[in-house]
mmCIF file of the N, C-alpha and C atoms, coordinates in Angstrom:
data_MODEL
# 
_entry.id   MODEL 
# 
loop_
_atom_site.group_PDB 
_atom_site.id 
_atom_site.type_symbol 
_atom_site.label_atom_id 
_atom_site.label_alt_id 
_atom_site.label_comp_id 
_atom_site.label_asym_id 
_atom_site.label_entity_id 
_atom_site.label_seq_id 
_atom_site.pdbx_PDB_ins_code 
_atom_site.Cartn_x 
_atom_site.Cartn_y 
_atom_site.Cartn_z 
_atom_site.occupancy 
_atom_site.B_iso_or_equiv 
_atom_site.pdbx_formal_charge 
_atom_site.auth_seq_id 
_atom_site.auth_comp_id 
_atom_site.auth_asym_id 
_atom_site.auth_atom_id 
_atom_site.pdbx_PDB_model_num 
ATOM 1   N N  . UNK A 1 1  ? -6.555  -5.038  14.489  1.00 0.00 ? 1  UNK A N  1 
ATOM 2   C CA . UNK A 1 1  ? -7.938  -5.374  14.663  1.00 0.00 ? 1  UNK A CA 1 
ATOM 3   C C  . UNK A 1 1  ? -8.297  -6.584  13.808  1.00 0.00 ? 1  UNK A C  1 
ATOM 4   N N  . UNK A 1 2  ? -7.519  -7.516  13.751  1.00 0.00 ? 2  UNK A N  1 
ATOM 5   C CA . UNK A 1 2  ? -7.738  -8.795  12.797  1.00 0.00 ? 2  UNK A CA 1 
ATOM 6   C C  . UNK A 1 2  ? -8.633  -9.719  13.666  1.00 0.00 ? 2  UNK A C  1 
ATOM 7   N N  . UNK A 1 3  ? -9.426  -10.239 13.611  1.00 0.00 ? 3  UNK A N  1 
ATOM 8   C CA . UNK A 1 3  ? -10.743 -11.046 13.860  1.00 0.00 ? 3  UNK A CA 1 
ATOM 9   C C  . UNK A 1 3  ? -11.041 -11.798 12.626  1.00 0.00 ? 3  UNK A C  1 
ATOM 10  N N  . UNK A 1 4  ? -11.870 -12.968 13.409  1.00 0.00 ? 4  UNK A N  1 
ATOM 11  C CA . UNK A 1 4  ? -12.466 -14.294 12.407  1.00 0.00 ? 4  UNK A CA 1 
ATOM 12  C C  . UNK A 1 4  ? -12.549 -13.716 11.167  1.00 0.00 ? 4  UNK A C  1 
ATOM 13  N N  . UNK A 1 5  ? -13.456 -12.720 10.912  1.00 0.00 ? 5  UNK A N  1 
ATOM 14  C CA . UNK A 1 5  ? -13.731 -12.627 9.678   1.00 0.00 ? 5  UNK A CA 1 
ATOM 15  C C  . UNK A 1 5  ? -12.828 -12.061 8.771   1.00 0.00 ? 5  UNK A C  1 
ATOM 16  N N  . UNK A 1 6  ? -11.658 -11.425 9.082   1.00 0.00 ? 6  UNK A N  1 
ATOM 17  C CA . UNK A 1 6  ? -10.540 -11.514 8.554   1.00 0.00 ? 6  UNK A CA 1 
ATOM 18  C C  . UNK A 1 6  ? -9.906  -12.506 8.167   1.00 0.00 ? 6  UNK A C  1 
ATOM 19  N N  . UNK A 1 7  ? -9.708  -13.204 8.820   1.00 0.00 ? 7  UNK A N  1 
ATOM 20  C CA . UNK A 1 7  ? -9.120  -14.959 8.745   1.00 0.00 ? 7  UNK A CA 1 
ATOM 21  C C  . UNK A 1 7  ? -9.824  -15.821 7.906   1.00 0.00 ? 7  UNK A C  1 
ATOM 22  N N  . UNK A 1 8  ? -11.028 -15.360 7.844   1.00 0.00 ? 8  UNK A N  1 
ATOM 23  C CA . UNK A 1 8  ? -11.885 -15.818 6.852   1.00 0.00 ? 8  UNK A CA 1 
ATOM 24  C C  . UNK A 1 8  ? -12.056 -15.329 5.323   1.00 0.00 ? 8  UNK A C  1 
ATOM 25  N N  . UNK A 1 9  ? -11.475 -14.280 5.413   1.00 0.00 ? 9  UNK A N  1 
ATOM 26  C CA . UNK A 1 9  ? -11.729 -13.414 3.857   1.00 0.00 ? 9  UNK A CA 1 
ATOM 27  C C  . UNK A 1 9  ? -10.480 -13.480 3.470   1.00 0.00 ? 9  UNK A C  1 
ATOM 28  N N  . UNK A 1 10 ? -9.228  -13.584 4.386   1.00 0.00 ? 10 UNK A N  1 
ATOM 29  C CA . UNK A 1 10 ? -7.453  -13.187 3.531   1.00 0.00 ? 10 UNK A CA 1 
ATOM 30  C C  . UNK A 1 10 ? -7.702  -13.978 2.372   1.00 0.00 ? 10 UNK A C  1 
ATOM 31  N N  . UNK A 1 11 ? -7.642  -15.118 2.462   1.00 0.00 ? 11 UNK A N  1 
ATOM 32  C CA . UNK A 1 11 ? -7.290  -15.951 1.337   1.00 0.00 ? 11 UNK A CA 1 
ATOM 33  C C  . UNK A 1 11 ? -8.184  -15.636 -0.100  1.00 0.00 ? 11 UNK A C  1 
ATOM 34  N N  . UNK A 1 12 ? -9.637  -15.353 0.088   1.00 0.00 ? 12 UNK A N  1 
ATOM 35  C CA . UNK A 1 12 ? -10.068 -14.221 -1.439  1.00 0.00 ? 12 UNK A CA 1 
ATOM 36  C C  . UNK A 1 12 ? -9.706  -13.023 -1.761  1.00 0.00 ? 12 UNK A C  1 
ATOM 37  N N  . UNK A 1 13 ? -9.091  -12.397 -0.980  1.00 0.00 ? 13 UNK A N  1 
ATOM 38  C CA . UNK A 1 13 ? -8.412  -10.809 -0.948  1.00 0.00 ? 13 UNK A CA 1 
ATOM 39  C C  . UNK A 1 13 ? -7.478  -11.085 -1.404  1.00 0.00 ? 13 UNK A C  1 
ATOM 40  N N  . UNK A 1 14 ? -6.068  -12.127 -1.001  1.00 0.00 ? 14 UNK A N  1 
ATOM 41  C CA . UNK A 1 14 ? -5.236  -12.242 -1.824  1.00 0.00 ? 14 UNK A CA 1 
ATOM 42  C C  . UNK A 1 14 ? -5.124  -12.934 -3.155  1.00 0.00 ? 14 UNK A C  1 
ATOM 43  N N  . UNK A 1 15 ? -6.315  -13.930 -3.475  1.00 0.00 ? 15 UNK A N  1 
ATOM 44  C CA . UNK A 1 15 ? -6.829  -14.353 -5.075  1.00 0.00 ? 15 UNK A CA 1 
ATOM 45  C C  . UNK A 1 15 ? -6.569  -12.978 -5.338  1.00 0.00 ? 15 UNK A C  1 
ATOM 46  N N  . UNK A 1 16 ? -8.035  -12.404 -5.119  1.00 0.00 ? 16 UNK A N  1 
ATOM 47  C CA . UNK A 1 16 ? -8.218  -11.051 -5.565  1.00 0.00 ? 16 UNK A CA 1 
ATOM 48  C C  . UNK A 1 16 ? -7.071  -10.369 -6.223  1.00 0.00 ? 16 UNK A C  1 
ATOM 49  N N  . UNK A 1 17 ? -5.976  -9.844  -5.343  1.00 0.00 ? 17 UNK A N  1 
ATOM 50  C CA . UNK A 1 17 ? -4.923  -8.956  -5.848  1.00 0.00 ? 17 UNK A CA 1 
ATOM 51  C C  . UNK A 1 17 ? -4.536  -10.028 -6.486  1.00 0.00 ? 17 UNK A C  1 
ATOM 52  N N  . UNK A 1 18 ? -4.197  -11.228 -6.528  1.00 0.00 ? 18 UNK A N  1 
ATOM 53  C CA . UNK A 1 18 ? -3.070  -12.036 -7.576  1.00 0.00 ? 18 UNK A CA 1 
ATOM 54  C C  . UNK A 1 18 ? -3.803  -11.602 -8.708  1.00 0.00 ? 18 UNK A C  1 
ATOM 55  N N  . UNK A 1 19 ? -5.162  -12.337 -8.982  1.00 0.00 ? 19 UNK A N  1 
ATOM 56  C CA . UNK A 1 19 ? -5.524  -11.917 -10.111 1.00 0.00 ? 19 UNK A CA 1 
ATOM 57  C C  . UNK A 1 19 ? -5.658  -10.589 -10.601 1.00 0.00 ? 19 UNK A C  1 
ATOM 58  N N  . UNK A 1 20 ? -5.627  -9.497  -10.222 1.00 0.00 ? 20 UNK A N  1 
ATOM 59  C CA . UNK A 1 20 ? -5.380  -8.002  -10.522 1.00 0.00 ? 20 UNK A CA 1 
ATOM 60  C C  . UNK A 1 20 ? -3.964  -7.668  -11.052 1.00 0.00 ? 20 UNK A C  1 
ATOM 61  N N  . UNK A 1 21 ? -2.748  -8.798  -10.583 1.00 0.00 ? 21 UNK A N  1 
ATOM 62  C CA . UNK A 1 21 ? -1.691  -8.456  -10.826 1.00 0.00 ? 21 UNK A CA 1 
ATOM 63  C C  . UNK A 1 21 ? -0.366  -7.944  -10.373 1.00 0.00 ? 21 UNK A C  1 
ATOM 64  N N  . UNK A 1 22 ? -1.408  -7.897  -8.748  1.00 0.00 ? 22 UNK A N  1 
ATOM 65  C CA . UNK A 1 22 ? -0.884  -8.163  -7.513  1.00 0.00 ? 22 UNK A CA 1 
ATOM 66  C C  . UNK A 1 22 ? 0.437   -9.047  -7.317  1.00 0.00 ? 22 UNK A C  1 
ATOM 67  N N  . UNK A 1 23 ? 1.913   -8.539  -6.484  1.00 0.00 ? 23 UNK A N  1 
ATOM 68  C CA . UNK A 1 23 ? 2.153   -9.316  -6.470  1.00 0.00 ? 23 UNK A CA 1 
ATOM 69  C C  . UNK A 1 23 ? 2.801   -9.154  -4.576  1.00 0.00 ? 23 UNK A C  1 
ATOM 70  N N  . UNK A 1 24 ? 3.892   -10.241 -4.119  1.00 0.00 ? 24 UNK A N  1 
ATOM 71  C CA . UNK A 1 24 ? 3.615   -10.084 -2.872  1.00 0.00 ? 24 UNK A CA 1 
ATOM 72  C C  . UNK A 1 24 ? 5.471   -9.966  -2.656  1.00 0.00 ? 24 UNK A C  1 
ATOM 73  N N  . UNK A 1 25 ? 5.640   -9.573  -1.599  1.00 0.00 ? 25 UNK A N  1 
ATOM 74  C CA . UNK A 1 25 ? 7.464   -9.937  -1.410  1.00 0.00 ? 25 UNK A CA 1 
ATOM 75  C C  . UNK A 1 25 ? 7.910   -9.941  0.153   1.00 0.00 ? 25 UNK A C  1 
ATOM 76  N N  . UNK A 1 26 ? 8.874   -10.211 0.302   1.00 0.00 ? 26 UNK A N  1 
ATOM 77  C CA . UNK A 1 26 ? 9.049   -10.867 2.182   1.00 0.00 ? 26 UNK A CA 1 
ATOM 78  C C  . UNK A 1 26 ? 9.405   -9.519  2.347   1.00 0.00 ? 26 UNK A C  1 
ATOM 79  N N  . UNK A 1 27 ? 9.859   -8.772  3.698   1.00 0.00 ? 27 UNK A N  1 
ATOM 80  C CA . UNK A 1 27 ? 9.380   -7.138  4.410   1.00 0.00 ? 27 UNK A CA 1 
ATOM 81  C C  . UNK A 1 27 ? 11.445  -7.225  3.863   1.00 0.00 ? 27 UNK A C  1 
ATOM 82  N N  . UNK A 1 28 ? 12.194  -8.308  4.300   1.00 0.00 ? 28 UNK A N  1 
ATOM 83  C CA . UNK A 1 28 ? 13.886  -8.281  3.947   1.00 0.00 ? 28 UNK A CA 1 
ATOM 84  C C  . UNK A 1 28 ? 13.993  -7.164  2.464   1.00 0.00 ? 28 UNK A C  1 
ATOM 85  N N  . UNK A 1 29 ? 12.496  -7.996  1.497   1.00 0.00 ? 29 UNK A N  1 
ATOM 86  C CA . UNK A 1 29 ? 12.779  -7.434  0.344   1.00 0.00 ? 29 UNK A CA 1 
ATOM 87  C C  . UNK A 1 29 ? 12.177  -6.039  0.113   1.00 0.00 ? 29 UNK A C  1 
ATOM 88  N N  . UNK A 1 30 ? 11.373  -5.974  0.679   1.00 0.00 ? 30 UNK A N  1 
ATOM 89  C CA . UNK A 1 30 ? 11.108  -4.596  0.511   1.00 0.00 ? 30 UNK A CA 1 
ATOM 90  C C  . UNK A 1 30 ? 11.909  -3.380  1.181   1.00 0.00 ? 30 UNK A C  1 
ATOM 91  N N  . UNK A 1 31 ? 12.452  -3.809  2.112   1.00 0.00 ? 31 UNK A N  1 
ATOM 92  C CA . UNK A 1 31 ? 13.245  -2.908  2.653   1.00 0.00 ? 31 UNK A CA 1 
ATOM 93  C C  . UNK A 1 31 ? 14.417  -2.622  1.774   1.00 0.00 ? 31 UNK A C  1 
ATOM 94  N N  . UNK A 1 32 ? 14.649  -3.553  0.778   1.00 0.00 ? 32 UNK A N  1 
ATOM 95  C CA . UNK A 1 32 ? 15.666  -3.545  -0.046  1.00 0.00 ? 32 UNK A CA 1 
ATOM 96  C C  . UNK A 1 32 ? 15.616  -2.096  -0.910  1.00 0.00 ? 32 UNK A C  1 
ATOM 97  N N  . UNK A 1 33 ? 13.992  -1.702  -1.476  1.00 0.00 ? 33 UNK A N  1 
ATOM 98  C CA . UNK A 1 33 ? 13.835  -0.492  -1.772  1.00 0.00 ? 33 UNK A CA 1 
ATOM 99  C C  . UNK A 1 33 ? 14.142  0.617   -1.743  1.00 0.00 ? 33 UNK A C  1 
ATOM 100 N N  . UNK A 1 34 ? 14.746  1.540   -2.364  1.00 0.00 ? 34 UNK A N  1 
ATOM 101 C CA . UNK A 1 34 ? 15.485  2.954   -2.282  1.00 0.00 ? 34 UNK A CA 1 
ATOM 102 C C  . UNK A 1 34 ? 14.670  3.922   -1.352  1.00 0.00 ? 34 UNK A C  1 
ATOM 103 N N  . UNK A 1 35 ? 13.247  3.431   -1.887  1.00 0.00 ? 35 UNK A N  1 
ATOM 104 C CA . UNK A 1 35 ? 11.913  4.161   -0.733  1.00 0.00 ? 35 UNK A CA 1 
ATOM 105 C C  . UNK A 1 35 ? 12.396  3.860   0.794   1.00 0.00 ? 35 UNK A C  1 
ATOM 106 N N  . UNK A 1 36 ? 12.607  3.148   1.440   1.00 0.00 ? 36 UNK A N  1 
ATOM 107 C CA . UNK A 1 36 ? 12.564  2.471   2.719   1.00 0.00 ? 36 UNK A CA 1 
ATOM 108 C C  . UNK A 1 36 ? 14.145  2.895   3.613   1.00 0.00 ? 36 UNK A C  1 
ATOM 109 N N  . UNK A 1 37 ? 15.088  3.158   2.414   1.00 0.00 ? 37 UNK A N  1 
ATOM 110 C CA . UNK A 1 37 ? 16.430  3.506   2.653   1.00 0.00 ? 37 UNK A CA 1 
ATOM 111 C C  . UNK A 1 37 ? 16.163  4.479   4.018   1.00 0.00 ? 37 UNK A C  1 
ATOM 112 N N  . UNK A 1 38 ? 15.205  5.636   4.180   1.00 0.00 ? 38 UNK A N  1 
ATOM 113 C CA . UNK A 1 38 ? 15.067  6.648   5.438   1.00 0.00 ? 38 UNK A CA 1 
ATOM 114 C C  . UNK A 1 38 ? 14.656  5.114   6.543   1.00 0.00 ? 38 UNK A C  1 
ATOM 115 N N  . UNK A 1 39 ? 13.719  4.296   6.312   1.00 0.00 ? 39 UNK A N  1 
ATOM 116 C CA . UNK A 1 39 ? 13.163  3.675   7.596   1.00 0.00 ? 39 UNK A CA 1 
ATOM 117 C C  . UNK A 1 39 ? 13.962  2.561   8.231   1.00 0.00 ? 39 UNK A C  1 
ATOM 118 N N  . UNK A 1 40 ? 15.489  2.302   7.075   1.00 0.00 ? 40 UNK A N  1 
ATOM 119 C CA . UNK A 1 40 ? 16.152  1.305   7.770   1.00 0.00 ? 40 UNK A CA 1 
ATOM 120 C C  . UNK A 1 40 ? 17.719  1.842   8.169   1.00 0.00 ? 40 UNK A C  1 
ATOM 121 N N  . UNK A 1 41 ? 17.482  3.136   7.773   1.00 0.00 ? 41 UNK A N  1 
ATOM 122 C CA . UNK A 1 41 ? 18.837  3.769   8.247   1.00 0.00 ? 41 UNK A CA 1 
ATOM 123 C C  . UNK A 1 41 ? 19.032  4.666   9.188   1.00 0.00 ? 41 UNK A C  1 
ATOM 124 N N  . UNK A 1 42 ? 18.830  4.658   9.904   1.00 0.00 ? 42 UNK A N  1 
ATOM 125 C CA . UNK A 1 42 ? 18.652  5.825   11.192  1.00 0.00 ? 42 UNK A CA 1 
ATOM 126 C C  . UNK A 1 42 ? 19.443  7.054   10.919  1.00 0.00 ? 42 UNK A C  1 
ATOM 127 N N  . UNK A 1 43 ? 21.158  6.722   10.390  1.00 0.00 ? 43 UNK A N  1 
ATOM 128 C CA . UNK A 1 43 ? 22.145  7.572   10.245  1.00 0.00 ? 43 UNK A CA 1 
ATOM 129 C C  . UNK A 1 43 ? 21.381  8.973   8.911   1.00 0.00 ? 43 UNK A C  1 
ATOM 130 N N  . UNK A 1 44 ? 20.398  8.658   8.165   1.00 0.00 ? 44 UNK A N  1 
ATOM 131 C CA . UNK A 1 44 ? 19.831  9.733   7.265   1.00 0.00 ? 44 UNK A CA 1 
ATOM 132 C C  . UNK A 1 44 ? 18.868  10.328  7.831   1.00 0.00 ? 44 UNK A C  1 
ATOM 133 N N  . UNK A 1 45 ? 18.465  11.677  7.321   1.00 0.00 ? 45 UNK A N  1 
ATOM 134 C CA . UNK A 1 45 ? 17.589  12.762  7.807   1.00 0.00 ? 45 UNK A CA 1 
ATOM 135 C C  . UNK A 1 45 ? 16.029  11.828  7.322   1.00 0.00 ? 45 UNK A C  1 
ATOM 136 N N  . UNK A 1 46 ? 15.247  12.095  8.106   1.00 0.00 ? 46 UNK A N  1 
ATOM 137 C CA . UNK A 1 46 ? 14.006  11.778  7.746   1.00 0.00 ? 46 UNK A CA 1 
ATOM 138 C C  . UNK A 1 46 ? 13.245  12.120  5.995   1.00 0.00 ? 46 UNK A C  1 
ATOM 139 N N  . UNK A 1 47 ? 12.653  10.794  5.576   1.00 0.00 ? 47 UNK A N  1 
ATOM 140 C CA . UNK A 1 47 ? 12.179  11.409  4.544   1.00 0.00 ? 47 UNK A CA 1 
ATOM 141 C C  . UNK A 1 47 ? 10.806  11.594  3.805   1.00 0.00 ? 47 UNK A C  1 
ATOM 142 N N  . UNK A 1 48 ? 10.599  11.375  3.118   1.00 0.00 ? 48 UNK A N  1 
ATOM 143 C CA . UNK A 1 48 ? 8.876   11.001  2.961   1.00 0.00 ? 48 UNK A CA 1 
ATOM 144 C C  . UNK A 1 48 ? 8.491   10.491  3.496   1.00 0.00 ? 48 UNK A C  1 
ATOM 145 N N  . UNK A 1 49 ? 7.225   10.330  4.586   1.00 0.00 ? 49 UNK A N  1 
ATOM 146 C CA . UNK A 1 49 ? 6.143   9.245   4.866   1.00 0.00 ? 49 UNK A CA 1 
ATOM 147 C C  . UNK A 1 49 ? 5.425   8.575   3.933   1.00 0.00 ? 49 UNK A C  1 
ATOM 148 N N  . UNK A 1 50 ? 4.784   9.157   2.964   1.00 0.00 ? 50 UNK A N  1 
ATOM 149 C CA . UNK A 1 50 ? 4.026   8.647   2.127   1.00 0.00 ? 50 UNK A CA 1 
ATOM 150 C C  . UNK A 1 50 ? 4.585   8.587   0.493   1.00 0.00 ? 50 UNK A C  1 
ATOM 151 N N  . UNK A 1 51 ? 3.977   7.283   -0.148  1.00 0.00 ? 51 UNK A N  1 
ATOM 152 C CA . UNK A 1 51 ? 4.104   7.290   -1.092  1.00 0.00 ? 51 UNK A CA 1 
ATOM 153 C C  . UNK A 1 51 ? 4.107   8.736   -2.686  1.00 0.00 ? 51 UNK A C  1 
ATOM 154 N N  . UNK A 1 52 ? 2.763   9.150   -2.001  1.00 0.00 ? 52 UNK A N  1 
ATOM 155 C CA . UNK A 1 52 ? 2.445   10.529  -2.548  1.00 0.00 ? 52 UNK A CA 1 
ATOM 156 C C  . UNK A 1 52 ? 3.279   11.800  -2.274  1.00 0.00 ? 52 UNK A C  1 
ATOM 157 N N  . UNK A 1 53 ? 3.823   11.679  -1.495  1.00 0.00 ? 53 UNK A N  1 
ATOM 158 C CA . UNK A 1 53 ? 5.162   12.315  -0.897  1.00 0.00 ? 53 UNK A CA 1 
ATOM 159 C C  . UNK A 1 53 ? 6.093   12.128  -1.713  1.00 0.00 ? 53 UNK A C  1 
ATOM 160 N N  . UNK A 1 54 ? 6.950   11.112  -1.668  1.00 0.00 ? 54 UNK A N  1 
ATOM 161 C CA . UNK A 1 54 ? 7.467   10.889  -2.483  1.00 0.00 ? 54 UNK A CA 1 
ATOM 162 C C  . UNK A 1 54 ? 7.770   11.125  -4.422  1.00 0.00 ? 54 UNK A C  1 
ATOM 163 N N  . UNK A 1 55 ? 6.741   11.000  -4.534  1.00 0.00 ? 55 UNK A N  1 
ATOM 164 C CA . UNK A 1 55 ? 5.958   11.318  -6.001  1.00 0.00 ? 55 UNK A CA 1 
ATOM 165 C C  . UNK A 1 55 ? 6.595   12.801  -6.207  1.00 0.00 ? 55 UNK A C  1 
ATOM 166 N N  . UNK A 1 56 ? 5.712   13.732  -5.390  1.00 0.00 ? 56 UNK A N  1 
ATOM 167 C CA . UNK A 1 56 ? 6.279   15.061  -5.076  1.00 0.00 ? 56 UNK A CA 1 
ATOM 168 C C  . UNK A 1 56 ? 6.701   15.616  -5.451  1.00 0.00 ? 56 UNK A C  1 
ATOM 169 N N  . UNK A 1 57 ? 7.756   14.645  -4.585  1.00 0.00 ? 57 UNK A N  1 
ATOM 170 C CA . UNK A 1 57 ? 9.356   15.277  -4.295  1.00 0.00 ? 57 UNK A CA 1 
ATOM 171 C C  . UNK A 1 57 ? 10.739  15.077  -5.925  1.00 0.00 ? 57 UNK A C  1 
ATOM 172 N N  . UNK A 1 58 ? 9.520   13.719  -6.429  1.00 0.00 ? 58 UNK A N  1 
ATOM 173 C CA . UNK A 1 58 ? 10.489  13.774  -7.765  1.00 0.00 ? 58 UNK A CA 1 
ATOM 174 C C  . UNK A 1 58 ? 9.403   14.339  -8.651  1.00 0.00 ? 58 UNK A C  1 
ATOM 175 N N  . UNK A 1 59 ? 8.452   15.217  -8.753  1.00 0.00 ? 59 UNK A N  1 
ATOM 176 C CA . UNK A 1 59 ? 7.743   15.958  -9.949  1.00 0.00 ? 59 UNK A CA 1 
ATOM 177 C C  . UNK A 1 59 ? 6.967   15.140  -10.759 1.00 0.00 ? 59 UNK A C  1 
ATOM 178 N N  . UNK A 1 60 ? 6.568   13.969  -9.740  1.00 0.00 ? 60 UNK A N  1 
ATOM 179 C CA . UNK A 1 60 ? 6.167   12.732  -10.819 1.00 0.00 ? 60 UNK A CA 1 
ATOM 180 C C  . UNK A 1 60 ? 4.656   13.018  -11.083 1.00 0.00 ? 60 UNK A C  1 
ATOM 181 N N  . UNK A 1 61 ? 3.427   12.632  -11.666 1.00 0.00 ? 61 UNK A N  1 
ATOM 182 C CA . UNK A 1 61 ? 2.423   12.864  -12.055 1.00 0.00 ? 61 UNK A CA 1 
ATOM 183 C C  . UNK A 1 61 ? 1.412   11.386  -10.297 1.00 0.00 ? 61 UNK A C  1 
ATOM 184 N N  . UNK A 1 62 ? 1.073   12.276  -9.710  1.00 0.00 ? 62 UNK A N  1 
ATOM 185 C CA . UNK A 1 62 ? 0.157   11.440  -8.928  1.00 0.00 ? 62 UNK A CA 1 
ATOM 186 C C  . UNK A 1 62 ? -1.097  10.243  -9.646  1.00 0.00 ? 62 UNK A C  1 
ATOM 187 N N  . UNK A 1 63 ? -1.314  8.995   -9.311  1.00 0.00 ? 63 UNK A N  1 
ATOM 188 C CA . UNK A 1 63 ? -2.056  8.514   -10.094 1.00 0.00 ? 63 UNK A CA 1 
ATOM 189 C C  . UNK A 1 63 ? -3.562  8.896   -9.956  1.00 0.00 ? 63 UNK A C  1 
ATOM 190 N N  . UNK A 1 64 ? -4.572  8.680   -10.545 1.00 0.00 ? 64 UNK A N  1 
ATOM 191 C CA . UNK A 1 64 ? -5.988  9.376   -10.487 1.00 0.00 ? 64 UNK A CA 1 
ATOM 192 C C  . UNK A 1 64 ? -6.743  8.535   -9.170  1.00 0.00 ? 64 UNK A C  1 
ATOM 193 N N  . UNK A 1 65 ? -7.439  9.084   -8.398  1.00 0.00 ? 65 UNK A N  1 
ATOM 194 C CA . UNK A 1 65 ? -7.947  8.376   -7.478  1.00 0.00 ? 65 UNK A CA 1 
ATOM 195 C C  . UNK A 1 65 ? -9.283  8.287   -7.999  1.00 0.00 ? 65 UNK A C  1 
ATOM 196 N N  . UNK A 1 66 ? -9.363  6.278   -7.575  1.00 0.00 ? 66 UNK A N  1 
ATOM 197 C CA . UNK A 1 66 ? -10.935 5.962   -8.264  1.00 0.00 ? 66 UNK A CA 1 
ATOM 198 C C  . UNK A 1 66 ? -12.075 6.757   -7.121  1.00 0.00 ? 66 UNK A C  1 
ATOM 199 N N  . UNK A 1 67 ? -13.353 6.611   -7.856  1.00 0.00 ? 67 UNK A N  1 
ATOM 200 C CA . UNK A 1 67 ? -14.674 7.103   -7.438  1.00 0.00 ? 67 UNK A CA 1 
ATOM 201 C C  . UNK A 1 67 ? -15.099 6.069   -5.986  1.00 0.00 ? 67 UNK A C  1 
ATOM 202 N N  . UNK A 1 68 ? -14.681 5.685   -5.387  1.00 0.00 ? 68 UNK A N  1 
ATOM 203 C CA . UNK A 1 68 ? -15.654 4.275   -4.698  1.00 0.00 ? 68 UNK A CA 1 
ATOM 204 C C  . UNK A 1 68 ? -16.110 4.670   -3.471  1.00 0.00 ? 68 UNK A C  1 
ATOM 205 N N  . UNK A 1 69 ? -16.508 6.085   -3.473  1.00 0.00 ? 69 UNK A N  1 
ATOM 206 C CA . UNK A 1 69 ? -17.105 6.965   -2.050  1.00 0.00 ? 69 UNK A CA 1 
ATOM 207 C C  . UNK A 1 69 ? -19.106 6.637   -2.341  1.00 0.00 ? 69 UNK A C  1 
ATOM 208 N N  . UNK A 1 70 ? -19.477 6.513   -3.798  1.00 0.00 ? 70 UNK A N  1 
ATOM 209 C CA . UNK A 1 70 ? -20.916 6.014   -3.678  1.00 0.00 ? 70 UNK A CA 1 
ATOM 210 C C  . UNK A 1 70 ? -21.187 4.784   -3.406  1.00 0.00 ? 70 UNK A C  1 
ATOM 211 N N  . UNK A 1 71 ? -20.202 3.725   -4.294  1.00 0.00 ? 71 UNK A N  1 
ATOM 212 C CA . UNK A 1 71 ? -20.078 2.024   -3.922  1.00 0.00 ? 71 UNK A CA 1 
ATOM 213 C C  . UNK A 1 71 ? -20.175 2.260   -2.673  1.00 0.00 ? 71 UNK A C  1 
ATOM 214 N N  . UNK A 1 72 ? -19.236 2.177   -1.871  1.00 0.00 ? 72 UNK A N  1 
ATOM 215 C CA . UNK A 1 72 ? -19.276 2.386   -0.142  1.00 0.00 ? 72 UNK A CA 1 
ATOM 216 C C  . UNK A 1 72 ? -20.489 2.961   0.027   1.00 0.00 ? 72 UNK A C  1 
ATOM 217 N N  . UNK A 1 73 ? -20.583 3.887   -0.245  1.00 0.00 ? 73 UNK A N  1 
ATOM 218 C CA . UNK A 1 73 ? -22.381 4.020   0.500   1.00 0.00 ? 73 UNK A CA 1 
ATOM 219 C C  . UNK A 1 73 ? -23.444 3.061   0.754   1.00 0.00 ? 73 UNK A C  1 
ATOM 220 N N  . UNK A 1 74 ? -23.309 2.556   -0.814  1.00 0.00 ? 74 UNK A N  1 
ATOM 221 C CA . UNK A 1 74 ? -24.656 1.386   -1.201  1.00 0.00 ? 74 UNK A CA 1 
ATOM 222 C C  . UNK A 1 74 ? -23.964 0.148   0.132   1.00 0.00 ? 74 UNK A C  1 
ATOM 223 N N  . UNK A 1 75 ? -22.855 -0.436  0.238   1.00 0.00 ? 75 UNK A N  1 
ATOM 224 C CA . UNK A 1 75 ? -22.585 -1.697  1.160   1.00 0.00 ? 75 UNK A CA 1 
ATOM 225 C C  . UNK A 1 75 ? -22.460 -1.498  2.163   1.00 0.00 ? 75 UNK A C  1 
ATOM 226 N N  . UNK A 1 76 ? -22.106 0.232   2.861   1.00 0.00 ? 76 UNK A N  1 
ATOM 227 C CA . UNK A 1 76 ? -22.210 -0.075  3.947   1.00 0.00 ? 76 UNK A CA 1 
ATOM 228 C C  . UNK A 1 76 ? -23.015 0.861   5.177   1.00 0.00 ? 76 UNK A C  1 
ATOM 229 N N  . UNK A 1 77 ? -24.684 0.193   4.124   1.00 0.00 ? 77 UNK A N  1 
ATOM 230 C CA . UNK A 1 77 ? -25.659 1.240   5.080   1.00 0.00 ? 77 UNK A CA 1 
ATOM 231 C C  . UNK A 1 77 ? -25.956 0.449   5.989   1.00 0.00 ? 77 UNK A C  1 
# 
């Protein structure tokens, strides 16, 4: 569903994350990931979908999810 105003905002969205600390990598490299190993190997059993899945599955501590259900209210009455 990408439209003008998408095309119009990428380039402050990605400021945005750079300056947050954001960073970016080509899909070759991400697939390089131990995560992705189920989505580029057909020959293995299916594995996590989600990141949080994942987490899970190694006992890891989920990160805290921010508040931004009132923000959203206020912008998009």
């Amino acid at each position: 569903h990408i439209g003008a105003f998408d095309a119009h905002m990428l380039p402050r969205l990605l400021q945005l994350y750079r300056q947050r600390g954001f960073s970016f990598v080509s899909l070759e490299q991400a697939e390089q990931d131990p995560f992705y190993q189920y989505d580029v190997n057909p020959k293995l059993l299916p594995g996590p979908d989600l990141l949080e899945d994942a987490m899970r599955a190694r006992h890891l501590p989920l990160p805290q999810k921010a508040g931004y259900f009132k923000q959203l209210q206020v912008i998009c009455r």
